[in-house]
N, C-alpha and C positions, 0 to 999 in steps of 0.2 A: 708269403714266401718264407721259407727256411732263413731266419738269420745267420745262420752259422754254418756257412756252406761246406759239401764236402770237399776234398784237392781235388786240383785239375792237372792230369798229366796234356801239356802240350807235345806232339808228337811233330815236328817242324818247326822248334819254339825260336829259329832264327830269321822267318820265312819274313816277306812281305804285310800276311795276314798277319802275324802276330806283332809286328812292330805296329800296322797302322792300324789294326782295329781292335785283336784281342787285350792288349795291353790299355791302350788308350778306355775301351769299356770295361775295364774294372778301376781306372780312376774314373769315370763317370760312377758308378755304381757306388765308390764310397764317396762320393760328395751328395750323392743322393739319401745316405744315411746309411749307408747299405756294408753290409761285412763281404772284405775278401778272404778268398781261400788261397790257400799256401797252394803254389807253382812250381813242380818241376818240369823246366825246358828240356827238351832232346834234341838236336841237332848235333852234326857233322864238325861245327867250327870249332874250333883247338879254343876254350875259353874252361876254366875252373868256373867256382860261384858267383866270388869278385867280378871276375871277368866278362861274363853273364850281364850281371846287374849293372855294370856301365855301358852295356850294349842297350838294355834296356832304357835305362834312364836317358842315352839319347835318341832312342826311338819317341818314348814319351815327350822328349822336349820341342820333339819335328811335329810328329803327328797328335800332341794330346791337345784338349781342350784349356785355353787358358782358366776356365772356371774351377777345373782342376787340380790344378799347381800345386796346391795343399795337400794333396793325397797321393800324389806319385812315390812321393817315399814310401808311405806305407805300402803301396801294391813291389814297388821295387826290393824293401826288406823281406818279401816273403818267396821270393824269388828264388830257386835252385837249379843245378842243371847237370844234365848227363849228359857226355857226348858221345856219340856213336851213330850207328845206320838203323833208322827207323825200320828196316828190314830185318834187322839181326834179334832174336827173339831173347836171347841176352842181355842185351843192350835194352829191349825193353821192360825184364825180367827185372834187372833191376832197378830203371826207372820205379817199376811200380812198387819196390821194398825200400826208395830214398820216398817215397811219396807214406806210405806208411807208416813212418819212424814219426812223420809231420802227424799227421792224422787218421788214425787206424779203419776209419771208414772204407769204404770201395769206392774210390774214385770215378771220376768224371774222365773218360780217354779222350783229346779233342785230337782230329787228324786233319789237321791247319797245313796240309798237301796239295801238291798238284794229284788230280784224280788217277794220273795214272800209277801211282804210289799206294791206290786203298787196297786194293786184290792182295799183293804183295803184304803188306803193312798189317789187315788183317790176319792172315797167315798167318803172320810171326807174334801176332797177338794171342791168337790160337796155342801156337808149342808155347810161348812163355807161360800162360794160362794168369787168366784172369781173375780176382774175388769175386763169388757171390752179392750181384747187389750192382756191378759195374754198368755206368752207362756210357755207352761209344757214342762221338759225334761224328758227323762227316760234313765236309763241306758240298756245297752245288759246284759244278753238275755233278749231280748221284751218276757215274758211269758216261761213256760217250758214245752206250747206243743202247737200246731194250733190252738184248744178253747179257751185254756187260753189268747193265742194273741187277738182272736177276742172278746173275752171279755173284755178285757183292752183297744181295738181299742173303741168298744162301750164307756165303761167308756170316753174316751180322748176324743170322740166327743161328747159327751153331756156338759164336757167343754169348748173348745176352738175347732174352725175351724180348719181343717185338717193342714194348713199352721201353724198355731200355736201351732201344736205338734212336738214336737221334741226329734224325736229314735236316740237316740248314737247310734253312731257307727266309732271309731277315726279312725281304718283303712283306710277309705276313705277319710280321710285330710291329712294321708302322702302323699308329695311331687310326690313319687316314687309312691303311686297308681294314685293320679292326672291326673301326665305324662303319663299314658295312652291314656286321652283325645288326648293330644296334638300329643303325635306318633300316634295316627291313626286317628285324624282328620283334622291335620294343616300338614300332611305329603302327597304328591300324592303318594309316594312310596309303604307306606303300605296298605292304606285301599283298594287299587285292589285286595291285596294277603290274605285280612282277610276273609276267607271262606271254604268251604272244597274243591272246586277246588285245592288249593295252602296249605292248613294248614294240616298236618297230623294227630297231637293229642298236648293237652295243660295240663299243669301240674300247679297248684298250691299248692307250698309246702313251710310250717311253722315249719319248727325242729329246737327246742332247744336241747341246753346240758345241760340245768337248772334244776334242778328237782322243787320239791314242794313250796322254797321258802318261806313258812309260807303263804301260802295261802288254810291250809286246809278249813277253814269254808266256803269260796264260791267253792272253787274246787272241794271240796271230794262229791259235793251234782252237778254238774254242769257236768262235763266230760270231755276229749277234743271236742266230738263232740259239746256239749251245748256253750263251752267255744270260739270254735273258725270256728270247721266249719259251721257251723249251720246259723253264722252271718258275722263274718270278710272274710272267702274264699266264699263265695256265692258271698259277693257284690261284691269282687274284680272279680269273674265270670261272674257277670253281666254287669258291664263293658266292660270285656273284649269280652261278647259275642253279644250286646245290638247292634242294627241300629245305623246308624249313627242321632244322634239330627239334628233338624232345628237350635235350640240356647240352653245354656247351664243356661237358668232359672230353678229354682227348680222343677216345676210342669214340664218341659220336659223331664228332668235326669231322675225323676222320673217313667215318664209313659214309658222312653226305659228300664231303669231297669227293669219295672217292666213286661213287654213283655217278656223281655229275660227271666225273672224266670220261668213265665209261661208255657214257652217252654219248659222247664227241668223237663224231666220225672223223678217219685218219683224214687228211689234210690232201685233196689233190693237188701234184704240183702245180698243173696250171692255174690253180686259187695262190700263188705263190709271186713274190718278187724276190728279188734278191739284188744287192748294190755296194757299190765298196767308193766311200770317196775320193775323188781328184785335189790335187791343188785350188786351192778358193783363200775366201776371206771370210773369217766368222764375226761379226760385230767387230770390224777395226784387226781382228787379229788374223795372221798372216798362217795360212795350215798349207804344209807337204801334203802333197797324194800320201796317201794311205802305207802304198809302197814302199814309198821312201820315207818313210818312219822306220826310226834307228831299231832293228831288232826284228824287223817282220821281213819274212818271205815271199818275195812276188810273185813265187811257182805254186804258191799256197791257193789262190784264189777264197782266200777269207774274206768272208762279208763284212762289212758293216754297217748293212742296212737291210732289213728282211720283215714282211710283209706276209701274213695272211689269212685267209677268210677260213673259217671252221662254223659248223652245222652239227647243231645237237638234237638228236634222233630220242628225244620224249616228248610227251602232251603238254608241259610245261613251256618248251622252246621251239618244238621245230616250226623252220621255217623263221625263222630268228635269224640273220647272221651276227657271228661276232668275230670283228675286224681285231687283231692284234699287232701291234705294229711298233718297231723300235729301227733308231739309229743315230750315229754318233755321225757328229761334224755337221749341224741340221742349222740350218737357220734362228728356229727358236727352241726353247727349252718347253717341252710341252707334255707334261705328263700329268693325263688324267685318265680316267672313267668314263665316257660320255654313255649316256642311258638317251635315247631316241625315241621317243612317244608318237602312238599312232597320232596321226592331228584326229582332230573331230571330227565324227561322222553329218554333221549339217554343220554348218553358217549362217547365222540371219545378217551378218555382216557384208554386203555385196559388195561394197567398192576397196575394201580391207579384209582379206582370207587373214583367220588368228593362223602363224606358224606353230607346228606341232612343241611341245612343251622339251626342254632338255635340262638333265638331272647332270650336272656335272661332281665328279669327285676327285678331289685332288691327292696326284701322289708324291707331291713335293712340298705340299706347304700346308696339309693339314686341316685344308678347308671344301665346303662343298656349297656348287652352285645351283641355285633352282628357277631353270628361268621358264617365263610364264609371260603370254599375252593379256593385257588388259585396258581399260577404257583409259581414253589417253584425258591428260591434263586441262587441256584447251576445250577440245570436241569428244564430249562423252560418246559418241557414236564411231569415232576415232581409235585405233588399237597402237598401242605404243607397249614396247618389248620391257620388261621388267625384271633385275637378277635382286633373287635373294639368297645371300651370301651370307657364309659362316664362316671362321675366317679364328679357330681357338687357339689358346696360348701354348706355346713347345711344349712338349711331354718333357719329363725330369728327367728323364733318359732315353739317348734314343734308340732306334729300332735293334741294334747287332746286341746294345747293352742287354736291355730287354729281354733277345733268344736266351744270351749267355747266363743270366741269374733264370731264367724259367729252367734251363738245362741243371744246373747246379742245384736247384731245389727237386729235381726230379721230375718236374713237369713238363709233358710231352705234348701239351695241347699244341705247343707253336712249331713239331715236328712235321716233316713230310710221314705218312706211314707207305709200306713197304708196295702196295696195290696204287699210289698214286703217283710213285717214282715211275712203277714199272709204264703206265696209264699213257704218261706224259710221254714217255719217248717213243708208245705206239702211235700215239697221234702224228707226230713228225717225220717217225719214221721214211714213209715214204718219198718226201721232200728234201730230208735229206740224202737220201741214194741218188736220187736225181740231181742235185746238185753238186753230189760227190764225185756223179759221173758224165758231167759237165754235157747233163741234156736242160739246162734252160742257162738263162744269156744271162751274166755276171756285168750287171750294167755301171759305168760310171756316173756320179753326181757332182758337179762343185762343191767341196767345201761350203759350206754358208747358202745353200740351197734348200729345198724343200723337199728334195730325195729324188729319189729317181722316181718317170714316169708309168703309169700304170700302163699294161699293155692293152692298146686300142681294144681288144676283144672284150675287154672287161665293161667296156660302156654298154655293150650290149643283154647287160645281166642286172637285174635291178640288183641282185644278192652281193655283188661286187660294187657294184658303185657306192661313191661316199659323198655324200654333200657336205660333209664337213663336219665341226663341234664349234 
């Protein structure tokens, strides 16, 4: 990585995103040894430099990492700020000539925005005009439907070259999605068995027991589907479903990505759920309906639980399902990978059938499980279940730090490219229209429940049903 990164213009540098995450990972990133880059903030809020940097310093003191402590000065010394309308191409005209005087490079533009602000925002990034060499970030969700992506894709290319657009998306810098590369590419073990020969069905699943969190103003207008599968379980799909790469350059990830997406036929609603939760108890703690959380709209009919089944149309997977599935205010915290192996085609074991083998992958803690039938302790004739667990120590920085210095050295491997944005919201498309136009039933769940119930019709399809992980 580039130690001596280029500036980062923040474009929203008052927002939510940059008190709790932008700022907070670049004191992760100098305690990791790592150089920060000089910061000019833009926002709306009547604050000079001074005035700025103690906004900062108390976002750092709420949201940073105590391991930290030591370095916030320095990310806070380097601190500047414009104020004005991220819209006005003056306002960001000159942002980008305070950013300059710092370091005559071509900045890193970050648009740390609500998305309905990028259309707009790039525009005005356009009349200000930008240095050769500029790379734009944008936050998830890329757009709030297929057109709107593709219009913002336009926008971003008539700035900067495709390399120098750069789609958040953190999911794919934790550790534990990563590790996928490496289990199925630096392993001879696995990638023989990655296909529908050997694979029976794949799951990927995001349950929290968190509810709303004060995040109504992006969530209550977003969904779970906008919020998480739409972007963060697709790519983690795409990964898991993608050819194997020649090399692991950005323009190659990219174009296996973006093959796999391609494959994945759009999403019929009725492979769909959708659920918002009730009043419950979550482990001891006490949750409002959904509704009645301070800041959300009950005319809105926003999800917060969404569910469903997708079928990828090559020789590699079809006939494959894979279950995707998130929701907030759930009984338990359950986010993994689960990988479903055909069982064995014979048994010499008649009074103990071995259960089929499951590949578990964790997306919350970094480890992976391998469980497996084998002769039991007592009666070797006997089959007793068996996990082997990996279970490695924190990365030195985590996943958002990670995007932001791979951004800042110019490396775009951990980007969305422009064919995998657009990819994602063909998939859903469908599902969401349907649900916008209130043709399937927006089911309630208790707080502290297991989600809402599948509908009866799904038992009758092996491609829907779930025995579990």
């Amino acid at each position: 990585m580039n130690t001596h990164p280029r500036p980062l213009v923040i474009l929203g540098g008052t927002g939510d995103l940059t008190g709790r995450l932008l700022l907070p990972s670049l004191a992760h990133l100098l305690t990791a040894g790592r150089t920060s880059p000089h910061v000019v903030a833009v926002a709306t809020d009547d604050y000079d430099d001074d005035g700025y940097r103690r906004w900062a310093t108390d976002r750092l003191a709420r949201h940073g990492d105590p391991a930290d402590e030591a370095c916030r000065g320095t990310v806070v010394d380097a601190l500047s700020y414009v104020r004005g309308d991220v819209t006005d191409p003056e306002v960001l005209r000159a942002a980008l000539e305070k950013a300059a005087t710092f370091d005559p490079r071509p900045p890193v533009v970050y648009l740390a925005l609500p998305n309905g602000l990028f259309g707009d925002t790039l525009s005005a990034l356009e009349q200000a005009g930008v240095p050769d060499g500029t790379v734009i970030a944008v936050e998830k969700p890329f757009g709030v439907d297929g057109n709107d992506a593709q219009r913002l894709n336009h926008l971003l290319h008539r700035l900067v070259p495709e390399h120098a657009a750069f789609r958040i998306d953190h999911f794919i810098a934790k550790r534990t999605v990563l590790n996928i590369l490496g289990l199925r590419f630096a392993n001879r073990l696995f990638e023989p068995l990655w296909n529908n020969g050997h694979v029976d069905r794949v799951e990927i699943v995001y349950d929290e027991d968190l509810g709303l969190e004060s995040r109504a103003r992006y969530y209550d207008r977003a969904g779970a589907l906008r919020d998480m599968l739409q972007n963060h379980l697709l790519q983690i799909l795409a990964l898991v479903a993608m050819d194997p790469p020649q090399a692991l350059d950005a323009a190659t990830l990219a174009s296996r990505k973006a093959d796999a997406l391609r494959a994945v036929r759009a999403v019929d609603p009725g492979d769909a759920v959708r659920g918002r939760y009730g009043a419950g108890d979550v482990d001891g703690r006490k949750l409002p309906a959904y509704v009645d959380e301070e800041g959300v709209d009950p005319d809105r009919s926003t999800e917060t639980f969404a569910e469903f089944v997708v079928h990828i149309d090559n020789w590699r997977w079809a006939g494959v399902p894979f279950r995707l599935r998130t929701g907030k205010a759930l009984a338990t915290n359950r986010k993994e990978i689960c990988v479903h192996f055909r069982p064995v085609p014979h048994s010499p074991f008649t009074d103990d059938a071995p259960r089929p083998n499951v590949l578990r992958i964790k997306l919350d803690t970094d480890g992976m499980v391998l469980e497996l039938d084998l002769n039991g302790e007592n009666d070797p004739f006997d089959l007793e279940r068996r996990r082997f667990e990996t279970d490695p120590a924190a990365p030195p920085v985590p996943a958002y730090a990670t995007v932001l210095e791979s951004m800042l050295a110019g490396e775009s491997a951990l980007s969305i490219s422009d064919v995998e944005a657009e990819e994602s919201w063909r998939i859903v498309e469908t599902v969401l229209a349907a649900w916008e136009a209130d043709e399937a039933p927006l089911v309630e769940y208790p707080a502290g429940s297991d989600g809402p119930q599948p509908p009866a019709s799904w038992a009758q399809r092996p491609d829907l049903r779930s025995a579990g992980c």
